[in-house]
Backbone bond lengths (Angstrom), bond angles and torsions (degrees), N, CA, C in turn:
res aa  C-N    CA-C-N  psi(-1)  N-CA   C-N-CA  omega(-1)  CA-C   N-CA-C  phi
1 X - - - 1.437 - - 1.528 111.40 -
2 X 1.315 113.48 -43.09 1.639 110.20 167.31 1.243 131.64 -50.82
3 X 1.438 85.29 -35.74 2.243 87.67 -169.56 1.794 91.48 -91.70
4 X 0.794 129.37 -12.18 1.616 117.03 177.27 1.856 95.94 -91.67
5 X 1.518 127.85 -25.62 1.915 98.58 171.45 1.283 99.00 -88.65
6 X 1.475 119.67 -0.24 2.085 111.29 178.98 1.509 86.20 -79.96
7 X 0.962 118.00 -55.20 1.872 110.05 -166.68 1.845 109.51 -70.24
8 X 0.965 98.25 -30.46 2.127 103.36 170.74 1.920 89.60 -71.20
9 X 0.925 122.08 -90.76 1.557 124.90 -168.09 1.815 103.77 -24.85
10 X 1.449 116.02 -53.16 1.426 109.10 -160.23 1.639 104.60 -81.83
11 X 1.570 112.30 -17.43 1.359 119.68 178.22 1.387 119.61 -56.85
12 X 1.873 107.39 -61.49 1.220 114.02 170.65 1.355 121.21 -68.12
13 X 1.532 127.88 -12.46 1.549 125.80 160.18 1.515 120.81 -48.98
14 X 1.096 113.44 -64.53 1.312 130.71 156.63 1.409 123.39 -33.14
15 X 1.404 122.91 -52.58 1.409 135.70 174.65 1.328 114.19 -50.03
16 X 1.807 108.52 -53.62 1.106 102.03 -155.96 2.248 96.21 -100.85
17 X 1.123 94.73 0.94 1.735 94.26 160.64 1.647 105.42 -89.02
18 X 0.960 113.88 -29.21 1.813 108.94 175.51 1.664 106.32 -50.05
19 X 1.616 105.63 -53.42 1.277 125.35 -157.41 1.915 99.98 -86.85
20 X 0.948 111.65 -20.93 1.522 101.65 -152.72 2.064 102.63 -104.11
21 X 1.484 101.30 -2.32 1.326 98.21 168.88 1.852 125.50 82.66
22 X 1.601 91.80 -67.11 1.505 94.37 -175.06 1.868 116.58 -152.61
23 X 0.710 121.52 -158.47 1.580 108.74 175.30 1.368 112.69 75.75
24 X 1.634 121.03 -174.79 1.613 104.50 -179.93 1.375 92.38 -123.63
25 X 1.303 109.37 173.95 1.501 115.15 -178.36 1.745 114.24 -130.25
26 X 1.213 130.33 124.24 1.317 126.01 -169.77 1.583 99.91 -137.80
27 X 1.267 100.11 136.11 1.141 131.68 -155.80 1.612 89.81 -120.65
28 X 1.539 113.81 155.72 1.453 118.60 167.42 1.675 101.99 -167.64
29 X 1.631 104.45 105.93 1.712 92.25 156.78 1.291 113.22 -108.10
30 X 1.639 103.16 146.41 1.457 110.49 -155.46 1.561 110.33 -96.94
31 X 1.234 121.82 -51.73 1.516 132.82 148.52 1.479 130.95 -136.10
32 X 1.381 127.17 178.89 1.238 149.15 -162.16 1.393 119.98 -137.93
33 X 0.910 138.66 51.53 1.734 155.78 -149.44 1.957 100.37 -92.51
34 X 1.506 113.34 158.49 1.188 125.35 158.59 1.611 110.36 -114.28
35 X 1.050 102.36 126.55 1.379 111.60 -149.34 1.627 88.43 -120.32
36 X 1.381 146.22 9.73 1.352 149.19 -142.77 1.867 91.12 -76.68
37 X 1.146 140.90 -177.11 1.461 153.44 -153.25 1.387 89.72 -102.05
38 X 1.627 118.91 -49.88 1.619 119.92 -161.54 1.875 102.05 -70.74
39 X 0.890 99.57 -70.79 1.772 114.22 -165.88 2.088 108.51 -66.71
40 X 1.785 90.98 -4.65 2.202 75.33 -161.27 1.266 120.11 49.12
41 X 1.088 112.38 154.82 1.629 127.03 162.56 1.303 117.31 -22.47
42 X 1.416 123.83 126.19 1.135 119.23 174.97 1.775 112.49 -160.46
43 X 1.381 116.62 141.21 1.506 103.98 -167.04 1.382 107.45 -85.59
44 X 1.671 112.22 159.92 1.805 109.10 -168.17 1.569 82.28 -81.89
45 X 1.655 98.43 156.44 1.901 109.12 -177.40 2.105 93.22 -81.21
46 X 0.713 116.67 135.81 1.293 123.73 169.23 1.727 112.25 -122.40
47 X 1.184 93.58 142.40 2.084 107.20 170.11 1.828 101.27 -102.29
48 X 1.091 97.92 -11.11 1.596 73.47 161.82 1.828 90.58 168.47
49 X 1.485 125.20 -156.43 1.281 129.45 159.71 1.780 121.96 -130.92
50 X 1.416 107.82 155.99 1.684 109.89 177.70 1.569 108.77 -116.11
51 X 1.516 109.09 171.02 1.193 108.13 179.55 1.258 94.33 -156.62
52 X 1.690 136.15 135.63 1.294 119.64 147.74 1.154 142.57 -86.56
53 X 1.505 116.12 124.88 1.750 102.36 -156.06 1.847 107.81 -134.96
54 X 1.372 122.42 148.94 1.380 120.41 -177.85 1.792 105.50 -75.53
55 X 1.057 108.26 103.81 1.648 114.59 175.06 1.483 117.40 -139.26
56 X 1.404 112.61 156.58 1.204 115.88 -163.27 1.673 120.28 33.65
57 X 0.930 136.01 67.41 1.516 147.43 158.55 1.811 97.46 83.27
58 X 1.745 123.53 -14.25 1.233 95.60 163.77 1.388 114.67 -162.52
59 X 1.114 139.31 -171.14 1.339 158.29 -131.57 1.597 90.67 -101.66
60 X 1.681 113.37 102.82 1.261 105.80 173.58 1.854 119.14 -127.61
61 X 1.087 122.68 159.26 1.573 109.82 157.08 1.266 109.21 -88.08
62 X 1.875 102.93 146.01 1.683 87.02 169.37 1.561 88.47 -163.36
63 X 1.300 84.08 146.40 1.688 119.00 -160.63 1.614 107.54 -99.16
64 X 1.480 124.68 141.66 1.419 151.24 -150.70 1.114 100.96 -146.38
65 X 1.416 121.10 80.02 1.755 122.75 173.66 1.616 106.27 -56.68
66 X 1.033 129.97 151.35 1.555 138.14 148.15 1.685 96.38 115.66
67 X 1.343 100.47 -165.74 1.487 105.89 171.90 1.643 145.74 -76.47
68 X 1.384 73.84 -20.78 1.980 96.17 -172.17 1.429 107.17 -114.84
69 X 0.915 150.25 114.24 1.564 147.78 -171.86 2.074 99.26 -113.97
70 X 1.137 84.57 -20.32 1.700 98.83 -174.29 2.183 106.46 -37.31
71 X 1.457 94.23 -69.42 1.809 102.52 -177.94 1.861 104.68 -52.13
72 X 1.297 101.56 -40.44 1.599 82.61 -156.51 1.798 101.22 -88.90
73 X 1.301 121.44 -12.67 1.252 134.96 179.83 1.329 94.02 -69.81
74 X 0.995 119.47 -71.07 1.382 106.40 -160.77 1.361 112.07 -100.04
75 X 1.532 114.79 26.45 1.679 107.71 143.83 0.950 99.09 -78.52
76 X 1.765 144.22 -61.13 1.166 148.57 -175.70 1.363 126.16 -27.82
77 X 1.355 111.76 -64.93 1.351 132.93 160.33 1.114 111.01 -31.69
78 X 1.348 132.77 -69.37 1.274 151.47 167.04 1.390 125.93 -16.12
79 X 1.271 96.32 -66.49 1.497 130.94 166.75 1.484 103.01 -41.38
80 X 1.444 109.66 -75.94 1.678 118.00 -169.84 1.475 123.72 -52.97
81 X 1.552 93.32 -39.56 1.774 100.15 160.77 0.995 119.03 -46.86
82 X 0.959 118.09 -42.90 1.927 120.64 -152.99 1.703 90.41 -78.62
83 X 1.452 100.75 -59.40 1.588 102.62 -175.55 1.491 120.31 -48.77
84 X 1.362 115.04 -48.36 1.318 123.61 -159.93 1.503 101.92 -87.97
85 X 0.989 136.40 -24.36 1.433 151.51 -165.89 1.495 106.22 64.21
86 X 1.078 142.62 -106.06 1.374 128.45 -178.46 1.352 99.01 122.48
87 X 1.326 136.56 -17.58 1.256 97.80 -162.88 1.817 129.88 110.62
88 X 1.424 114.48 179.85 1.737 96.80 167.96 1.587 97.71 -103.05
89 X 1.662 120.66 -13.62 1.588 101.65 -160.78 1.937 86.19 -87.78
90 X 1.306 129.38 161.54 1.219 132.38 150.15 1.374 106.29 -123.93
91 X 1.364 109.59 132.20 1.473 121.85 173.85 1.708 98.87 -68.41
92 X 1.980 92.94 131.33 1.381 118.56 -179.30 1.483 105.34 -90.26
93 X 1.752 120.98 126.27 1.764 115.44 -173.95 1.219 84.23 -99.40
94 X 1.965 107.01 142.53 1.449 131.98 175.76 1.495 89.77 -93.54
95 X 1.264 124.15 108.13 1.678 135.32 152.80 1.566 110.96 -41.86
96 X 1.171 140.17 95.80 1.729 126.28 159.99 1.328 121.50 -84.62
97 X 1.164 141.91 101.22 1.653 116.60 178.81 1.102 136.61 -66.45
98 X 1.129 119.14 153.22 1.469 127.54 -172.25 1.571 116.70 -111.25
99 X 1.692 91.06 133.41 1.640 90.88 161.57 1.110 125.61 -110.95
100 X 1.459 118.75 40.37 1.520 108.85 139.24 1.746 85.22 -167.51
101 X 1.560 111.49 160.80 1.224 125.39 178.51 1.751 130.18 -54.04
102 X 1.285 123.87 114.01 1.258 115.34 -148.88 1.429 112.68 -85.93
103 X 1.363 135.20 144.46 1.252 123.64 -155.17 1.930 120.17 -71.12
104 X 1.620 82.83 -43.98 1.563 114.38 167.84 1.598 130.99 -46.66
105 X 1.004 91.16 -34.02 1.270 119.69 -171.64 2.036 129.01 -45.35
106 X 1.143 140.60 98.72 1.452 100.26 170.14 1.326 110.86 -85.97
107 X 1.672 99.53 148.94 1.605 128.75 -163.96 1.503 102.86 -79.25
108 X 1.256 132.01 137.68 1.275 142.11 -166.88 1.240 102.52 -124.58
109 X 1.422 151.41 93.18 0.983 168.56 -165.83 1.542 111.62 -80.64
110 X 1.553 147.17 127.75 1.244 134.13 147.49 1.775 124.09 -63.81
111 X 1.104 124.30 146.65 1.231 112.05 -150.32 1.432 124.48 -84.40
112 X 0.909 127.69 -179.26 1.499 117.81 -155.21 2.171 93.41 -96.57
113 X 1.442 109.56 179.50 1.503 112.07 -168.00 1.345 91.51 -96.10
114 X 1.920 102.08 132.57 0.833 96.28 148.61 2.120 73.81 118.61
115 X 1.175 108.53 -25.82 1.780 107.65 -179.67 1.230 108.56 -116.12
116 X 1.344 126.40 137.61 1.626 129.23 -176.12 1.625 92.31 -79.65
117 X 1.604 100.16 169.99 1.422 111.98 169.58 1.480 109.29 -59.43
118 X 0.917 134.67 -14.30 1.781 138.86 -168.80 1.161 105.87 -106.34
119 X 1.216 132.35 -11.75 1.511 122.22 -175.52 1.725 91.18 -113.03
120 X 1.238 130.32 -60.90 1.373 105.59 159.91 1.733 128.96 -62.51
121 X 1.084 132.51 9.28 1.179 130.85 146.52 1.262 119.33 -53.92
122 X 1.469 116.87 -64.57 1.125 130.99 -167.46 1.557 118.67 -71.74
123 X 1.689 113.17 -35.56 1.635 115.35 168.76 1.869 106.00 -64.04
124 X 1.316 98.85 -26.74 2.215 93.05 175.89 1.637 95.51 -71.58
125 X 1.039 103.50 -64.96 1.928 102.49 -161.01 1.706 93.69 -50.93
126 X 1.027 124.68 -34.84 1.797 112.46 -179.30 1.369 97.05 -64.85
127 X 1.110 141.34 -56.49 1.551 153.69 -122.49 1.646 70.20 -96.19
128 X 1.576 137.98 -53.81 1.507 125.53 -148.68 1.562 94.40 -85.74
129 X 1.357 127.19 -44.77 1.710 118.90 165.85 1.751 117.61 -55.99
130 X 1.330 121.95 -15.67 1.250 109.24 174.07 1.861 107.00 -82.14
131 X 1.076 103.49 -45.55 1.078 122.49 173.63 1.813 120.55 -37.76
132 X 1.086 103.69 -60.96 1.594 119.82 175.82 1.496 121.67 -62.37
């Protein structure tokens, strides 16, 4: 059920940037609950969230341990834009969470004390262009 609203969500992203010309487009899903009669509402337990996104020269998954992936994602993001230029459209990453750590994955770390989200942003995105 997940990977068919990740593939509905990224479908109509696309659609409506095909169609819509110019401007930016932001997307946000907020949660994913089992809502069945027996159990009620209840949130899935997650170790962290993924997203697949085009960075450093290619098409990677990458994983956001903890609860919030929001600060360090989009220092990252941030970062790569600027570098890579892109353009006016920027591809929007659909977060899925995970319950358990994915093997595939690169690990996205929050940054260590003492480094803003932007200064460890920028030592990963080097570390992922040396890498590639």
């Amino acid at each position: 059920m997940l990977k068919s609203l990740r593939a509905e969500i990224q479908r109509t992203r696309e659609e409506i940037l095909e169609h819509q010309g110019s401007g930016e487009l932001t997307m946000i899903l907020i949660s994913v609950v089992d809502a069945s009669a027996e159990g009620g509402a209840q949130d899935l337990p997650s170790v962290g969230h993924c997203c697949d996104y085009h960075l450093a020269g290619e098409r990677r998954r990458l994983y956001f341990p903890g609860d919030d992936p929001e600060p360090m994602a989009r220092a990252l993001l941030d970062h790569a834009h600027r570098i890579e230029g892109g353009g006016k459209f920027r591809p929007v990453p659909v977060f899925m969470p995970q319950q358990e750590v994915p093997v595939e994955a690169v690990t996205i770390t929050a940054p260590p004390e003492g480094l803003t989200h932007a200064e460890h942003a920028a030592r990963l995105y080097g570390a992922l262009r040396t890498a590639a």
